[in-house]
N, C-alpha and C positions, 0 to 999 in steps of 0.2 A: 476534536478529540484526537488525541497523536499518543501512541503505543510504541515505545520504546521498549525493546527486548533486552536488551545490554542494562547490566548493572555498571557499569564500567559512565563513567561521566566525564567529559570533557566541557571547554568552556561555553559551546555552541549550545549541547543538550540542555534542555528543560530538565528534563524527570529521568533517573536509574530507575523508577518503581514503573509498571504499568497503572494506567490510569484505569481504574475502574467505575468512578461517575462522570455523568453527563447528561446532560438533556435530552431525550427523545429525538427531538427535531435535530438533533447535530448533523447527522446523516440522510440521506436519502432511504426509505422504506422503513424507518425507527421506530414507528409506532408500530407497523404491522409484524414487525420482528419484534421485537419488546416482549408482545403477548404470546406469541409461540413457542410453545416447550421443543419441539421439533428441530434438531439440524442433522442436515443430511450432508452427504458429497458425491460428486459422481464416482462409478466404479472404475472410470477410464484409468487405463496404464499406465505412468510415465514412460513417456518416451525413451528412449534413449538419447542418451548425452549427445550432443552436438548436431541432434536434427531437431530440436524445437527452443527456441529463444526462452526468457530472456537472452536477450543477445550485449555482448560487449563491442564497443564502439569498433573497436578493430578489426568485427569478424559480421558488421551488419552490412544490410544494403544500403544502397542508398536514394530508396524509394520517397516517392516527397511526400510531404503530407505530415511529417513528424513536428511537433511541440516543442520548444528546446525551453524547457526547464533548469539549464545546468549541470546537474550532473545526472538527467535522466531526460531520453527525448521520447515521447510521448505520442501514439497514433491520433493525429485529430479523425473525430468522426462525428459526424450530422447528430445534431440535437442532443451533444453530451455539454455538460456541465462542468467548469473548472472552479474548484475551491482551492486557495491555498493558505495554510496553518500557518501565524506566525506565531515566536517565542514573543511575548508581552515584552518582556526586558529590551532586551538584545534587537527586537525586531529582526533578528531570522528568520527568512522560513524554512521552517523544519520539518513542510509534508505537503504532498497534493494529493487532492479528494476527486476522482473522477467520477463524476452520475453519469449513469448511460439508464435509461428507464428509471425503474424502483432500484435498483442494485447501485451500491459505491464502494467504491474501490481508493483507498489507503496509500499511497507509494512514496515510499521511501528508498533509498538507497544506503549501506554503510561501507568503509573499510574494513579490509579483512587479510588475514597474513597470508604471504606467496605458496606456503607451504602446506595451508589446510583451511576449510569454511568454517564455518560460525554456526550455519543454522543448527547447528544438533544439540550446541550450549544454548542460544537462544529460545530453544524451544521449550528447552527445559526450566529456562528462569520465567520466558513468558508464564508456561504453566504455573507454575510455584505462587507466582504472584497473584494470578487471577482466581487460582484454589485459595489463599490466605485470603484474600478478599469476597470471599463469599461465593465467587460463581464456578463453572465446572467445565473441566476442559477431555478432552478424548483426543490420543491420537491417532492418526489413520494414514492409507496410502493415496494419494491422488495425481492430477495429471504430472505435476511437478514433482514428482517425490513425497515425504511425508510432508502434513501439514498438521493443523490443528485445529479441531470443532470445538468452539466452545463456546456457553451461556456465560454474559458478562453482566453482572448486574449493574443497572444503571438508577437514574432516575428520572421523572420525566419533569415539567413545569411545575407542576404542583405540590414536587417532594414523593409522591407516590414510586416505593423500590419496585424493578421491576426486574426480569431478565433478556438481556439479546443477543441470539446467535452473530456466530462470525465465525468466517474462517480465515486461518491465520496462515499464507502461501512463505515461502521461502526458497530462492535460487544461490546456490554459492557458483560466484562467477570467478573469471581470476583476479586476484588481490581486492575482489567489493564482495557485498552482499545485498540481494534487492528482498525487500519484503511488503506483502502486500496483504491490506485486510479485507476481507468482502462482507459486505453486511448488508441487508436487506433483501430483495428479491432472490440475489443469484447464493442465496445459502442454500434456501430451502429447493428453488425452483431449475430442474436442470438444463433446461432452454435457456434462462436466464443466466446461467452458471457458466455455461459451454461460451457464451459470448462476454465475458467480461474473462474467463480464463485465454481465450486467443485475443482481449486487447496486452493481456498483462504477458502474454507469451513475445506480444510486438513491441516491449518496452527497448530501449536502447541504454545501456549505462556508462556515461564515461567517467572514469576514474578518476583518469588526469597522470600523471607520473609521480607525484611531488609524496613521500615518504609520510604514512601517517600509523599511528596507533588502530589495532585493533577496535573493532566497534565504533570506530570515531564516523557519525553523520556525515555524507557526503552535503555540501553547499546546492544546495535548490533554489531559485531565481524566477523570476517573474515571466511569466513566458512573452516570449521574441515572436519572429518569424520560425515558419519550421526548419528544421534541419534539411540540408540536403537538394534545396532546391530555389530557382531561384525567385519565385514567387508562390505563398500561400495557393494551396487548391481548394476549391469551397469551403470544406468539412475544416481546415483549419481556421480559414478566412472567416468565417461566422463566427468558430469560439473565439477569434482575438477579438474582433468589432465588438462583440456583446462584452468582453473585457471576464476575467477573473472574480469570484467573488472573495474577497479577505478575510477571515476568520481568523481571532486570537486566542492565542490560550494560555492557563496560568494567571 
């Protein structure tokens, strides 16, 4: 399932609309979320600006262990799950799905102008769209700045409509934009929550230099070795050997 914020389309993007069905099983924790009217966030603070990540490639460490994805590197850790989204057409991929327990986590990357972020139009058309299509969104403040709670309606295998939380993270970085969706465990649960918010706090984004249109999908890639080091550490070394699972969409 890939949730595109931006109405704005270039030749890469699948969908301007956010997608509002899907199967149950598309995610990690789908069904247990589906049935629950419930989404919560935690009350923590954001931080302040430049002491908690997401981080840009220019201003991170360079701890090993990281995923290289392309244009997003990625904390390998013990007994997580890589999915990655392609576009049916095109064959791009155009998202990576992290399971870490029942919680999955969405990551995407976009461009964004020198002069100002994206997430606050983004937020607004994510809303619009997930309201016109039947489900209901709130906004709120959380670790990152504001985010977004909201029931999406889905469907599961059988055609049966149903509803599922998610929350919808956003970082304006400079000249990108990272966004991330949380659905299952870590909506409702804030054990679960706190630990999938410090993976997506340890993302890495590199932009790259080369001049692009607002909202334009940054390029995502089949993950390598990790960044930064010059052999994989366990918690990488297991996800590449078990290999990615590939997921199409459209």
């Amino acid at each position: 399932m890939a949730w595109f914020g931006s109405r704005k389309k270039d030749a890469s993007t699948q969908e301007s609309e956010v997608e509002a069905t899907s199967t149950a099983s598309d995610e990690a924790g789908g069904d247990a979320a589906a049935t629950s009217g419930e989404v919560t966030a935690d009350d923590t603070a954001a931080a302040p600006a430049g002491e908690r990540g997401p981080w840009d490639v220019a201003d991170a460490d360079d701890r090993p262990g990281r995923v290289d994805l392309g244009a997003v590197l990625i904390p390998g850790r013990h007994g997580m799950a890589l999915r990655m989204e392609l576009d049916r057409a095109s064959r791009r991929v155009i998202a990576a799905n992290v399971t870490i327990g029942q919680s999955n986590l969405q990551i995407q990357a976009f461009s964004a102008p020198r002069s100002a972020g994206i997430w606050d139009d983004i937020r607004t058309q994510i809303g619009e769209s997930i309201t016109k299509q039947g489900g209901q969104v709130t906004e709120t403040a959380g670790p990152f700045g504001k985010e977004l709670l909201a029931l999406l309606p889905v469907k599961d295998a059988q055609g049966n409509v149903g509803r599922r939380p998610a929350r919808f993270l956003g970082v304006d970085g400079p000249r990108w934009f990272l966004r991330g969706v949380l659905t299952g465990a870590a909506v409702a649960d804030k054990t679960a929550a706190r630990e999938l918010e410090q993976y997506f706090s340890e993302i890495v984004v590199v932009r790259g230099t080369e001049a692009r249109p607002p909202s334009e999908l940054l390029a995502l890639t089949m993950p390598g070795r990790p960044a930064g080091a010059p052999e994989p550490d366990a918690a990488a070394a297991d996800l590449l050997q078990r290999g990615p699972e590939i997921s199409e969409v459209r």
